[in-house]
C-alpha positions as CSV (number, residue, x, y, z in Angstrom):
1,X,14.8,11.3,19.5
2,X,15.8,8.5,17.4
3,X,19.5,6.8,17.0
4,X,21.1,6.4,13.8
5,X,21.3,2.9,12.9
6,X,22.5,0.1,10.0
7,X,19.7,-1.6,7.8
8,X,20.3,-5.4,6.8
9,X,19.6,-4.8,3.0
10,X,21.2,-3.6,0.0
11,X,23.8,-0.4,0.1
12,X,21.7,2.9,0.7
13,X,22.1,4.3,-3.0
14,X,20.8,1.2,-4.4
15,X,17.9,0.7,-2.1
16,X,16.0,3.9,-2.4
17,X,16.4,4.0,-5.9
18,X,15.1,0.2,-6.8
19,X,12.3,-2.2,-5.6
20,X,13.8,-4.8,-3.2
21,X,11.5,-8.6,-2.7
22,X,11.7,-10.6,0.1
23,X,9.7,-13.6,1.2
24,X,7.9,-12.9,4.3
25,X,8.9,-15.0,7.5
26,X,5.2,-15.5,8.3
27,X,3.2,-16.4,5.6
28,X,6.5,-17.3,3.3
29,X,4.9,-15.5,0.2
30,X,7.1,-12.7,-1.6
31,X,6.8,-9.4,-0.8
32,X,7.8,-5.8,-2.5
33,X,9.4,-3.5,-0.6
34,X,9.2,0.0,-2.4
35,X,12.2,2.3,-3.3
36,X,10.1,4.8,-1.9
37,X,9.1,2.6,1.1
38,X,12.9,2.8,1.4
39,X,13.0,6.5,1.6
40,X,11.0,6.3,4.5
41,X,12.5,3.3,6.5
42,X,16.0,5.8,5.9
43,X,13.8,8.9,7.1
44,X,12.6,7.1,10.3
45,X,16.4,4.9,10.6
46,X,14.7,1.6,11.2
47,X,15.3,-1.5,9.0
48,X,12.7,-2.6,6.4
49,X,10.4,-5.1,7.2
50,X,11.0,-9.1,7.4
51,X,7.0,-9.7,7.3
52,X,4.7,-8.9,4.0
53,X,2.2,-6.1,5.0
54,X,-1.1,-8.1,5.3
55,X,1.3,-10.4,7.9
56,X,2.7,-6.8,9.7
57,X,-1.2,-5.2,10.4
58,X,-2.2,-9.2,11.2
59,X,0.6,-9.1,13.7
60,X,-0.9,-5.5,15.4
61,X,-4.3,-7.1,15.1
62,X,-3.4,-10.1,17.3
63,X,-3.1,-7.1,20.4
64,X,-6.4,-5.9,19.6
65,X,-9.5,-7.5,21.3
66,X,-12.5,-5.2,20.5
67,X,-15.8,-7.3,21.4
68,X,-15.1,-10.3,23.2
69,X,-16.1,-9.5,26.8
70,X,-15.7,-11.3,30.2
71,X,-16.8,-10.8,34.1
72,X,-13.8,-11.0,36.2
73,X,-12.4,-9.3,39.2
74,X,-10.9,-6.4,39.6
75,X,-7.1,-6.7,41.0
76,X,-6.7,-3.3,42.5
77,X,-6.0,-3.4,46.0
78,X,-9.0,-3.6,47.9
79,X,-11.1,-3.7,45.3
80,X,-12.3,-7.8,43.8
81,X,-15.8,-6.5,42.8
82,X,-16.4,-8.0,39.6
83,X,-16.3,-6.2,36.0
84,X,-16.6,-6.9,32.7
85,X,-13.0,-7.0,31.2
86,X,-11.0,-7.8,27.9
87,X,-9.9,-10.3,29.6
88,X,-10.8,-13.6,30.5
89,X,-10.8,-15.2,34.5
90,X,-7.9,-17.3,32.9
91,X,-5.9,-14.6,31.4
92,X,-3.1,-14.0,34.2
93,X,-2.9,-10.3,33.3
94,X,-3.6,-8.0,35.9
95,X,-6.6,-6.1,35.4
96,X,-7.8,-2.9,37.5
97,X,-11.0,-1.3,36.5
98,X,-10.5,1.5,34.6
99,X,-11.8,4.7,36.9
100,X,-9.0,3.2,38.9
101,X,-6.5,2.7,36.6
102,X,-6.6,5.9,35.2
103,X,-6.4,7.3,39.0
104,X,-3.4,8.4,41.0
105,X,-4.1,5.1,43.4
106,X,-1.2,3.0,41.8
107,X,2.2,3.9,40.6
108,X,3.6,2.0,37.4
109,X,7.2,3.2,38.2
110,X,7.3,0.5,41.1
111,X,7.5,-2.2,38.0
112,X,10.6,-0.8,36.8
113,X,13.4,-3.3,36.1
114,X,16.9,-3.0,34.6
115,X,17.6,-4.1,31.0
116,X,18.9,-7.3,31.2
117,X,21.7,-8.2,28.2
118,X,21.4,-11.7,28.5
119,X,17.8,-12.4,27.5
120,X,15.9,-11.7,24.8
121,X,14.1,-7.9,24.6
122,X,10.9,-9.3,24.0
123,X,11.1,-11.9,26.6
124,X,12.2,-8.9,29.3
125,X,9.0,-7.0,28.2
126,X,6.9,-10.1,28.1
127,X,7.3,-10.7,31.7
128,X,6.9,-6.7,32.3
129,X,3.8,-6.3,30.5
130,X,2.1,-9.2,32.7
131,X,2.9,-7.5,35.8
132,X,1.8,-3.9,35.3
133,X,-1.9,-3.6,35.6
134,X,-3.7,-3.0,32.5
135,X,-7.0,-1.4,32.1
136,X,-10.3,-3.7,31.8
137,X,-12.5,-2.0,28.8
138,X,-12.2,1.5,27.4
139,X,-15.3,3.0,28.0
140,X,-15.3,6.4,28.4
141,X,-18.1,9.4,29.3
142,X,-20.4,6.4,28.6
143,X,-24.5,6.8,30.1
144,X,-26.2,3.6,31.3
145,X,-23.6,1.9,28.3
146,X,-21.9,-0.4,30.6
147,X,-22.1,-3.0,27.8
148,X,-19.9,-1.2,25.1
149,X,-15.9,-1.4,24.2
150,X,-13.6,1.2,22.6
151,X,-16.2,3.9,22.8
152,X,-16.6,7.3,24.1
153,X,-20.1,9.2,25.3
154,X,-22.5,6.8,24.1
155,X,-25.9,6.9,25.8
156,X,-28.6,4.2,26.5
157,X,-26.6,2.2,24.3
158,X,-25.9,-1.6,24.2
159,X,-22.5,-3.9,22.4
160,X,-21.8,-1.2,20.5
161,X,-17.8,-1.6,19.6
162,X,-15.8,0.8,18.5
163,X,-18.4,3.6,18.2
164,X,-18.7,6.9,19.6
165,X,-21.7,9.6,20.4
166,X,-24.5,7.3,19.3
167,X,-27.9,6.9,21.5
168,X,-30.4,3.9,22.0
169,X,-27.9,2.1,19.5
170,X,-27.4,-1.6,20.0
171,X,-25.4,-4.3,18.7
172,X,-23.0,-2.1,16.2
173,X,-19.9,-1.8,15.4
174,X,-17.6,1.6,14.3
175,X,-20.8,3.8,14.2
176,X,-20.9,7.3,14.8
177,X,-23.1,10.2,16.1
178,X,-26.0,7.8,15.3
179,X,-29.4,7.6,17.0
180,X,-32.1,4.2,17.2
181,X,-29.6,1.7,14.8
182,X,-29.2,-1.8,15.7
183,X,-27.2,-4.4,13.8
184,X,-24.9,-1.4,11.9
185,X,-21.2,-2.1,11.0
186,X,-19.1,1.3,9.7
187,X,-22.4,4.0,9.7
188,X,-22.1,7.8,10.6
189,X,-25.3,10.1,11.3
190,X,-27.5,7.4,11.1
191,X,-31.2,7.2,12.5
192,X,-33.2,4.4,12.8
193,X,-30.8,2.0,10.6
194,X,-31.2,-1.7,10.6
195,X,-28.2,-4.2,8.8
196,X,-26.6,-1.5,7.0
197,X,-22.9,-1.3,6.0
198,X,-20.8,1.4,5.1
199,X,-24.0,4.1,4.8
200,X,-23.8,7.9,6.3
201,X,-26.4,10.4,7.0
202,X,-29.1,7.9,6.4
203,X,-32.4,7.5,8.0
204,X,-35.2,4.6,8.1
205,X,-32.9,2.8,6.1
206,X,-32.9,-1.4,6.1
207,X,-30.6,-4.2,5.0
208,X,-28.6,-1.8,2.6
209,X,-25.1,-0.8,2.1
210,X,-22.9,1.9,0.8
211,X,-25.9,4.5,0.8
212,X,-25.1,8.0,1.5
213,X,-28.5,10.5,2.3
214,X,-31.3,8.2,2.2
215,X,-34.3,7.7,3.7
216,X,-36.8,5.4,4.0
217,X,-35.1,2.3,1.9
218,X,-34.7,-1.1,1.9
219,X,-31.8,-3.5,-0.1
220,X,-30.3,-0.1,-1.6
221,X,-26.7,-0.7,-2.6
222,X,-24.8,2.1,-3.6
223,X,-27.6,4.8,-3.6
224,X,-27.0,8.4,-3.1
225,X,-29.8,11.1,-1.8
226,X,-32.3,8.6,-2.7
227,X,-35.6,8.1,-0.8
228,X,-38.6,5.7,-0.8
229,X,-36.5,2.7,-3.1
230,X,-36.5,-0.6,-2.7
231,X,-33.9,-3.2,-4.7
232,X,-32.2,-0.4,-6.0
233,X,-28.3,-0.8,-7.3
234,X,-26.2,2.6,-8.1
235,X,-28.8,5.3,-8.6
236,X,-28.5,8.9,-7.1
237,X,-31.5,11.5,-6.8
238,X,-34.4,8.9,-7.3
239,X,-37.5,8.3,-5.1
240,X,-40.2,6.0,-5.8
241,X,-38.3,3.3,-7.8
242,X,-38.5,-0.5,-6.9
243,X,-35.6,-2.6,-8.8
244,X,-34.1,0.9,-10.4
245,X,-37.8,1.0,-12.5
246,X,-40.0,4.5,-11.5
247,X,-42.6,4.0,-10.4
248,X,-45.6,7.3,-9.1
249,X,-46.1,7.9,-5.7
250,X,-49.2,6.1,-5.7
251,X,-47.6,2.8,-7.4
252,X,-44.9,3.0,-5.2
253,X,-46.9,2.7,-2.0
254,X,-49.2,0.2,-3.9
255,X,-46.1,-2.0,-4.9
256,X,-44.1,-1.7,-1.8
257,X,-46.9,-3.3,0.2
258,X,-46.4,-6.8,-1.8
259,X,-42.8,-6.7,-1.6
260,X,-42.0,-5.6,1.2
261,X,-40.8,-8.7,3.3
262,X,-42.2,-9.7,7.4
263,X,-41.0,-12.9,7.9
264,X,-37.3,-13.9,8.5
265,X,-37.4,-16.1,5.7
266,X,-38.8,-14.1,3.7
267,X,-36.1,-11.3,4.3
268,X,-33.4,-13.9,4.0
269,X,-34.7,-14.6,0.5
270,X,-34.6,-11.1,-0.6
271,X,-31.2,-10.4,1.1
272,X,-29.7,-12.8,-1.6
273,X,-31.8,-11.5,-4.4
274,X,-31.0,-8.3,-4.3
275,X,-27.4,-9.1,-3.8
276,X,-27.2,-11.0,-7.0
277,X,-28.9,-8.3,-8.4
278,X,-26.4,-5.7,-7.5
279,X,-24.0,-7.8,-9.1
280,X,-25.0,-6.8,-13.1
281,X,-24.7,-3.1,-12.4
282,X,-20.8,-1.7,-12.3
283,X,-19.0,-1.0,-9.2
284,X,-16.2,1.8,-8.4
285,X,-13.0,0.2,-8.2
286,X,-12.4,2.0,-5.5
287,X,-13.6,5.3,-3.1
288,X,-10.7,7.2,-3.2
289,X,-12.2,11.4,-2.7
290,X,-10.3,14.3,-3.5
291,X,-6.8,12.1,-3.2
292,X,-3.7,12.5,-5.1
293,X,-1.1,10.3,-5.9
294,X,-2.6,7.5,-3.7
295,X,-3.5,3.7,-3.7
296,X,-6.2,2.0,-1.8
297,X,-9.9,1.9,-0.8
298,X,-12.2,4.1,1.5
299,X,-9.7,7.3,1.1
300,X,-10.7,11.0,1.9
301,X,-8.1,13.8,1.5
302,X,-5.0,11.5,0.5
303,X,-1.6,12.7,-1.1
304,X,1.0,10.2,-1.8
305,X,-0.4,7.4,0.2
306,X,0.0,3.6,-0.8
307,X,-1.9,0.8,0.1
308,X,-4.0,2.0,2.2
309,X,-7.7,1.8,3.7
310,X,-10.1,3.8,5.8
311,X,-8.7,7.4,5.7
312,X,-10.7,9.9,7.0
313,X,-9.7,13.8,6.5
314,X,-6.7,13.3,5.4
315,X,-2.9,11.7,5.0
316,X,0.2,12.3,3.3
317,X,3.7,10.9,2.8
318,X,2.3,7.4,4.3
319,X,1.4,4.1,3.7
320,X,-0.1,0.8,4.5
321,X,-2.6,2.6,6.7
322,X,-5.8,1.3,8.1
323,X,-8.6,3.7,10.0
324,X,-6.9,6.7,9.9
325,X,-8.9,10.1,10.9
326,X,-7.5,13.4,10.6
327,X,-4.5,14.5,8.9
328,X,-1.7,12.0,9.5
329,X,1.6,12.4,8.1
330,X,4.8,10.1,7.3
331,X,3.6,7.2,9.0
332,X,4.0,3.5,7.5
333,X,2.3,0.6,9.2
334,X,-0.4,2.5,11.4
335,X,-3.7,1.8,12.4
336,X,-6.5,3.0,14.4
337,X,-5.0,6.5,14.8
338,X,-4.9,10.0,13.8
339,X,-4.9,13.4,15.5
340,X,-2.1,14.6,13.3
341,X,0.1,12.4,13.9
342,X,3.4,12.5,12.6
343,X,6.3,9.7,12.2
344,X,4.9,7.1,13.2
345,X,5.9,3.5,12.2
346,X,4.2,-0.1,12.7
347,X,2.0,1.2,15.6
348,X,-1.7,1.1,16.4
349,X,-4.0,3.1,18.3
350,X,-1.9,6.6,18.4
351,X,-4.2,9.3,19.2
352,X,-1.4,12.0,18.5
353,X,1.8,11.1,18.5
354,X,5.2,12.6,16.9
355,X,8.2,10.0,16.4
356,X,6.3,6.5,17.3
357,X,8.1,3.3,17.1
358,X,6.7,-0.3,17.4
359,X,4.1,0.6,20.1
360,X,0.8,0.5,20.6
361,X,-2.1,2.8,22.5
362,X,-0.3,5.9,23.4
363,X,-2.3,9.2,23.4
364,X,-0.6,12.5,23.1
365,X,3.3,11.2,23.1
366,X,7.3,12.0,21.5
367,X,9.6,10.0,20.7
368,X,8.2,6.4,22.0
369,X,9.3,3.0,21.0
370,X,7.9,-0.5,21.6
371,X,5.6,0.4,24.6
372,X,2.0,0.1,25.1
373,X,-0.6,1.9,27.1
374,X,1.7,5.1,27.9
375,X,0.1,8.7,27.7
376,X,1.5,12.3,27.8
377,X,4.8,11.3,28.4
378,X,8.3,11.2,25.6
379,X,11.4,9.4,25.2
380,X,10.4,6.4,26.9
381,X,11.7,2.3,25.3
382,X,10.6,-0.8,26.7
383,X,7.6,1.1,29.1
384,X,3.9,-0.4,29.9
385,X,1.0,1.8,31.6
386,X,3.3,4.9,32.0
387,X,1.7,8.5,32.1
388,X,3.4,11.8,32.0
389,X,7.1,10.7,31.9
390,X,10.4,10.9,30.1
391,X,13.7,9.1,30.2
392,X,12.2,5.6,31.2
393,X,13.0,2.4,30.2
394,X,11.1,-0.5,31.0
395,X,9.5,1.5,33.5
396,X,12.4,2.8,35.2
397,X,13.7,6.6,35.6
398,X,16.9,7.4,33.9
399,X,18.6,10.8,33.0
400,X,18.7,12.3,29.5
401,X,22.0,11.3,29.2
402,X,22.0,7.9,30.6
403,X,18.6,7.4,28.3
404,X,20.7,8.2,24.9
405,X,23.5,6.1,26.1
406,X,21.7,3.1,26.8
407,X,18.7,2.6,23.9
408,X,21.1,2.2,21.0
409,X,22.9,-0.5,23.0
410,X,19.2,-2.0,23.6
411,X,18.6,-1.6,19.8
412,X,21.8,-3.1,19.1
413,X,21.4,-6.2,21.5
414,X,17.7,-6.7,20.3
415,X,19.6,-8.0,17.3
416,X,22.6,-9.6,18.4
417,X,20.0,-11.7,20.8
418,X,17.0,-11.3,18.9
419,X,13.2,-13.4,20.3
420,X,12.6,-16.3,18.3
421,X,8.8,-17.5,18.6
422,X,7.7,-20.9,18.4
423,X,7.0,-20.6,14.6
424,X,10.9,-19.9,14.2
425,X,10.4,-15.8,13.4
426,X,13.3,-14.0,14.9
427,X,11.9,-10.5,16.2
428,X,14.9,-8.3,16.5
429,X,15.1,-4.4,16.2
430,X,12.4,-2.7,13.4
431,X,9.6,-5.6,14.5
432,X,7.0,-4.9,16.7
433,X,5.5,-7.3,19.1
434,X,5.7,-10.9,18.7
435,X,2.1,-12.2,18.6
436,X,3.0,-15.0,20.9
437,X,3.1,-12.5,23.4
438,X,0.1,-10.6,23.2
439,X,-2.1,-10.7,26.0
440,X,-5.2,-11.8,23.8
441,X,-5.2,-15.6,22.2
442,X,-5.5,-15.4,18.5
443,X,-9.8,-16.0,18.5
444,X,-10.0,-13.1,20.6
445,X,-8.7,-10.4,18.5
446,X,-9.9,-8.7,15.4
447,X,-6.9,-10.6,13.9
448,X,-9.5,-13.6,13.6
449,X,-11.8,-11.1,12.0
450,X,-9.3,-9.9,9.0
451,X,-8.0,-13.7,8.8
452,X,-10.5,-16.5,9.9
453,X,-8.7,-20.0,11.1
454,X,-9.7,-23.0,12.7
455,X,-8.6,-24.0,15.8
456,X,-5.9,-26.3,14.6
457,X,-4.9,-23.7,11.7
458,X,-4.7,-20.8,14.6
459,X,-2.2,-23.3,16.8
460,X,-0.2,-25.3,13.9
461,X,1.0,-21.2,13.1
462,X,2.0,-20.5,16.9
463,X,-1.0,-18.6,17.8
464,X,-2.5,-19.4,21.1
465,X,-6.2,-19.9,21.4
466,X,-8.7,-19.6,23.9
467,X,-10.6,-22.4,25.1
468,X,-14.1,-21.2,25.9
469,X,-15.6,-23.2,28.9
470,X,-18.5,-25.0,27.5
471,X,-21.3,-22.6,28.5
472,X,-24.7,-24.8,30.3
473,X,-27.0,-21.5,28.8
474,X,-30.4,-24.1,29.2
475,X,-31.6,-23.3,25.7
476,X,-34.9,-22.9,26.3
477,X,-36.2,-22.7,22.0
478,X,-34.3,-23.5,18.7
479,X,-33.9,-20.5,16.4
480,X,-35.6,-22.6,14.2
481,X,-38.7,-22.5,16.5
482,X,-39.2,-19.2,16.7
483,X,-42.0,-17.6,14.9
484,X,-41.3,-16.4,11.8
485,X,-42.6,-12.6,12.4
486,X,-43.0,-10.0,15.0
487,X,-46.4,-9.9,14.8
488,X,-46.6,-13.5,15.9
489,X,-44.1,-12.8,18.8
490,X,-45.4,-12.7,22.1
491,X,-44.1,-10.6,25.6
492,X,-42.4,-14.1,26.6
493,X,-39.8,-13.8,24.2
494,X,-37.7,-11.5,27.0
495,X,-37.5,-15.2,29.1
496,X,-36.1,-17.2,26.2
497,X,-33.0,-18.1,25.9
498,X,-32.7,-18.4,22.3
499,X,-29.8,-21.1,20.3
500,X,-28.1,-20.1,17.5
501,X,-28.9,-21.4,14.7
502,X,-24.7,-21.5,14.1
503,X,-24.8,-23.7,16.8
504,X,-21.0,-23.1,18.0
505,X,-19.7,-24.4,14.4
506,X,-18.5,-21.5,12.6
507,X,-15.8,-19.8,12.9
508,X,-17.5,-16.5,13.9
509,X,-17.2,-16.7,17.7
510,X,-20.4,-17.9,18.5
511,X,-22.2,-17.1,21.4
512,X,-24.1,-20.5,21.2
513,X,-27.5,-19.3,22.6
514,X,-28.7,-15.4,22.8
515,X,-31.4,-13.7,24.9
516,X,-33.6,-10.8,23.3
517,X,-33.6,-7.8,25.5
518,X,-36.5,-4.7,25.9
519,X,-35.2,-2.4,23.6
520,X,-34.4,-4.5,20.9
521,X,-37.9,-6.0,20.8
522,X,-38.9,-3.1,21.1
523,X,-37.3,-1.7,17.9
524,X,-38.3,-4.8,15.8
525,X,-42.4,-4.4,16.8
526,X,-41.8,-0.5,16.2
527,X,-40.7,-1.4,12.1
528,X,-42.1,-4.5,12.0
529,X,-38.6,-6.9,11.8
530,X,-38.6,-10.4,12.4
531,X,-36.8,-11.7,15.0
532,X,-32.9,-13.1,14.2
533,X,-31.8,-16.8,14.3
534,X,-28.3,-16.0,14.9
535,X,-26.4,-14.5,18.2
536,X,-24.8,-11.0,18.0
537,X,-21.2,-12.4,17.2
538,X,-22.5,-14.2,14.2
539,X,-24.5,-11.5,13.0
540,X,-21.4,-9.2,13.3
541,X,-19.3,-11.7,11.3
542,X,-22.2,-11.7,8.6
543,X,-21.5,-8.2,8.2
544,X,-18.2,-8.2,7.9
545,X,-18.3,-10.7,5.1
546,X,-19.9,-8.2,2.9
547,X,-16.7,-5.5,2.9
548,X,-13.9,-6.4,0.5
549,X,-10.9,-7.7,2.0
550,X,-7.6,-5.0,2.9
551,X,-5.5,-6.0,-0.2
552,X,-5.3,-4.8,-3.8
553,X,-5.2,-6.8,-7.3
554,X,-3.9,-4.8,-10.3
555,X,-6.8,-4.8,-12.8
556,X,-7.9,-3.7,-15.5
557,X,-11.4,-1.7,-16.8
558,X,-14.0,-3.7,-17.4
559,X,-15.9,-1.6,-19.9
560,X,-15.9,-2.9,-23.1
561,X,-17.2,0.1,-25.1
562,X,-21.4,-0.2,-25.2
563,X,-21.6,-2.7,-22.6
564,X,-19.4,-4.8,-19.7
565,X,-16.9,-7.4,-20.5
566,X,-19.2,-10.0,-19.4
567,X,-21.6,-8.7,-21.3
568,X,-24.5,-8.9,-18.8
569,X,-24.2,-4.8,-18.2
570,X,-25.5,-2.5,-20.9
571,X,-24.0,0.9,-21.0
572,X,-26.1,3.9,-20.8
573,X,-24.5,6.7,-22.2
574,X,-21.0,7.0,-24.2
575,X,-18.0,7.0,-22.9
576,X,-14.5,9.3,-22.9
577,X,-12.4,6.1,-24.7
578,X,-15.3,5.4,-27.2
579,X,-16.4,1.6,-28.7
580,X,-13.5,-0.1,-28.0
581,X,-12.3,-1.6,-24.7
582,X,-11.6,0.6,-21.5
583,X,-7.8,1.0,-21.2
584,X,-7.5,2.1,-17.8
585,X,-5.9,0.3,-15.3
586,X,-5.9,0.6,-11.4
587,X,-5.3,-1.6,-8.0
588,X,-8.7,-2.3,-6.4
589,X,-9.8,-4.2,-3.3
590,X,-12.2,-6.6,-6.3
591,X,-9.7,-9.8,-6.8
592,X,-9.8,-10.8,-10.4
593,X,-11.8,-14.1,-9.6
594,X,-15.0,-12.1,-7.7
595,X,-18.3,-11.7,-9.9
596,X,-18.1,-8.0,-9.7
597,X,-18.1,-5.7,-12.7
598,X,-15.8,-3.1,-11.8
599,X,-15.1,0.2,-13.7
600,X,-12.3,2.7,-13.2
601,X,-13.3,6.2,-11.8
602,X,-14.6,7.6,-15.7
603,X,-16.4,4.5,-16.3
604,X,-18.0,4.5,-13.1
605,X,-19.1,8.0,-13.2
606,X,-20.4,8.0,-16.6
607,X,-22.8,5.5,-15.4
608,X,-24.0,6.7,-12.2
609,X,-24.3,10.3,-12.0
């Protein structure tokens, strides 16, 4: 159920007819709000948005800690064993393990407070959300995969984040139903992968990205149902081709012998070759498959979606989505959700929900505003940890009746007293969460990943930020010491403990030092890899770098008729607007000032076919 409320902008004729800017009270840059982006606010009966969207998911992100893992104790009651947790020893939340917390041992109710109209909302559900127990990692159905976050039915696996169904997979991030991959970021039905990005159904395939049915590759970008190429930039169908030439069978294997890198050097120096080479062939603007009426990158089965990224088997009526699977519908703002979901607005993790407001992690709920970690329950405002209830706010019981009486005199309080956070934002209704109340500091959340900052940047913008305790690892050899192949590596290596070669100064979460374990030695003797120089975080940062950012620049083509603007591509067939310059214009994730060459959908396809 939602209550009809006011918005703070222009009279309701005007606004969903015209565009409306703003300047966004985080980052203090203008903003567009949408006449259709009005529609929907009026649809939903929330106020539009005070923050610019990049600021709004940045906001969400600052709740998520996917990969940053800690050994504390557990707080059930007489329990203390320790577990590895989201949280840190320092963190004051409490934490129960989560075969308890998803157990009938504890009762959430027993939290339940009355709504207090002379304090902030946000401060009332600060102080509730620190004393309801939250769960330590979501691991679920997992098979000697203690070491894994966000996941479900992983086996033999090992930090994998965010990945589900894999096997003997280790240090990967958002892979799927994948078998023997190490070092992956965003791969689906992969087998025996190593440093790929963004590649499905691909097998044997090595340092390569946006690949789709290969096998046996290495440095492949963009390749399609290739197999046996190496250095190879936008083809589709090919085998036996080094540097897009063909080559015979026979010259294949005879060539692929002297190229093929052992050393880590050696692979480092070929990583940045073939990347500059990948930048004189032209690259889709965007991936947007069997999509109507829809902006963004990465989108499957859209229909009037805007600005938005990762979709996966459909949306409609949305917008300003991010890793969205499976037929989503009227929902602005949302991320990491899906289940056909309906109605959802500036929420993340919803795996379904109908009518979600300002919440985050609730599976299978109606009608739910600002709350987190509540399942198979409806009508609920205000609630933290709650399962199978209705007519709750902030964790308390109330009737139907007294529950419609009382939220629209919460709504209406939230902004007649609104939370102002130490940056000066006022959160009042139609914001979610303050980020100064999240349970994570700023470096410990994917928010960090989407948005590096220093230390000093992170605090001077009101974020708070974990101090790691300076770890005494006893490095026992440099990265820079270690031998530059496998071959050369002895049995020992399991006793080392390794230092990064990032040495703690990046921003990338280093570890500091790293140890090599069985399996992973294991899978670099079995296809010949060297050994890395960095720790996992830092390799998992590397690869992150190498995906365009979640914004869009208005562009245009870049064909110029027989050959590329910048004239280092040559066309290789005619195309549908002839000699003269592409008009064709389009909003891609490529910022004007990036070396890409980037052709619109026709262009694109009349190249690589």
């Amino acid at each position: 159920m939602r209550f009809l409320r006011g918005t703070e902008s222009a009279p309701e004729a005007e606004r969903t007819m015209n565009q409306e800017k703003r300047i966004c009270q985080n980052c203090k840059k203008e903003f567009t709000i949408e006449s259709d982006d009005f529609a929907f606010y009026e649809k939903m009966q929330v106020p539009p948005p005070t923050f610019c969207p990049e600021c709004r998911l940045l906001r969400r992100m600052t709740y998520r800690n996917e990969r940053i893992l800690y050994w504390r104790k557990c707080d059930a009651p007489g329990h203390g064993e320790a577990m590895l947790c989201l949280f840190s020893p320092e963190n004051p939340q409490r934490v129960y393990d989560q075969e308890f917390w998803w157990s009938d041992g504890w009762d959430p109710m027993v939290y339940g407070r009355d709504y207090n109209f002379s304090k902030p909302f946000f401060e009332q559900l600060r102080e509730l959300w620190k004393e309801v127990p939250d769960v330590a990692l979501m691991n679920q159905r997992g098979v000697r995969s203690e070491y894994c976050s966000i996941t479900e039915g992983n086996k033999d696996c090992y930090l994998v984040i965010g990945g589900d169904f894999n096997e003997n997979t280790l240090y990967s991030a958002f892979i799927f139903n994948s078998k023997e991959c190490m070092d992956c970021y965003w791969v689906s039905k992969g087998e025996f992968n190593y440093e790929t990005v963004d590649c499905i159904s691909s097998s044997r395939l090595f340092w390569s990205r946006y690949s789709e049915g290969c096998y046996d590759g290495a440095f492949l970008f963009n390749c399609k149902n290739c197999h046996d190429c190496f250095g190879c930039t936008n083809l589709a169908n090919k085998s036996y081709c080094i540097e897009n030439v063909q080559y015979t069978k026979e010259g294949y294997e005879k060539k692929i012998k002297e190229l093929m890198p052992k050393g880590y050097r050696s692979v480092s120096e070929a990583k940045e070759k073939y990347r500059l080479a990948s930048l004189e062939y032209p690259r889709r603007f965007a991936r947007v498959l069997r999509s109507v009426n829809s902006s963004g990158d990465n989108l499957e089965g859209a229909k009037n979606c805007r600005r938005s990224f990762e979709v996966f088997e459909g949306a409609e009526d949305s917008g300003y989505l991010w890793l969205i699977y499976s037929k989503v519908k009227d929902c602005f703002d949302c991320d990491h959700s899906g289940l056909n979901s309906e109605r959802v607005v500036d929420s993340s993790t919803v795996y379904p929900g109908n009518g979600i407001w300002y919440s985050r992690f609730v599976r299978s709920c109606r009608d739910v505003s600002y709350s987190y970690n509540c399942h198979d329950s409806s009508d609920l405002f205000g609630c933290v940890g709650l399962r199978n209830k209705q007519y709750c706010i902030f964790n308390k019981q109330y009737t139907k009746e007294e529950y419609e009486a009382l939220v629209p005199k919460i709504e209406s309080h939230m902004d007649e007293m609104p939370y102002v956070d130490r940056g000066g934002r006022r959160h009042g209704y139609g914001e979610f969460f303050p980020a100064e109340i999240s349970p994570f500091s700023y470096n410990e959340t994917v928010a960090a990943e989407l948005h590096p900052l220093s230390r000093e940047e992170a605090l001077e913008r009101g974020y708070r930020w974990h101090e790691s305790v300076e770890k005494q690892y006893g490095i026992t050899m440099e990265a820079h010491d270690l031998p530059d192949t496998i071959g050369e590596v002895k049995d020992d290596i399991l006793e080392q403990t390794i230092g990064c070669e990032h040495k703690g100064k990046c921003n990338d979460q280093c570890a500091t030092a790293f140890k090599i374990t069985s399996a992973e030695l294991a899978f670099y003797r079995k296809f010949d890899l060297p050994p890395p120089h960095l720790c996992s975080n830092c390799r998992h940062y590397e690869r992150i770098k190498q995906r365009n950012p979640l914004r869009l620049w208005h562009r245009t083509c870049q064909c110029a008729g027989a050959k590329s603007e910048n004239g280092i591509y040559q066309n290789t067939s005619k195309h549908s607007h002839g000699e003269g310059k592409c008009p064709n214009e389009f909003e891609t994730t490529y910022a004007p000032d990036r070396p890409e060459i980037v052709y619109c959908e026709e262009c694109y396809k009349s190249e690589v076919v």
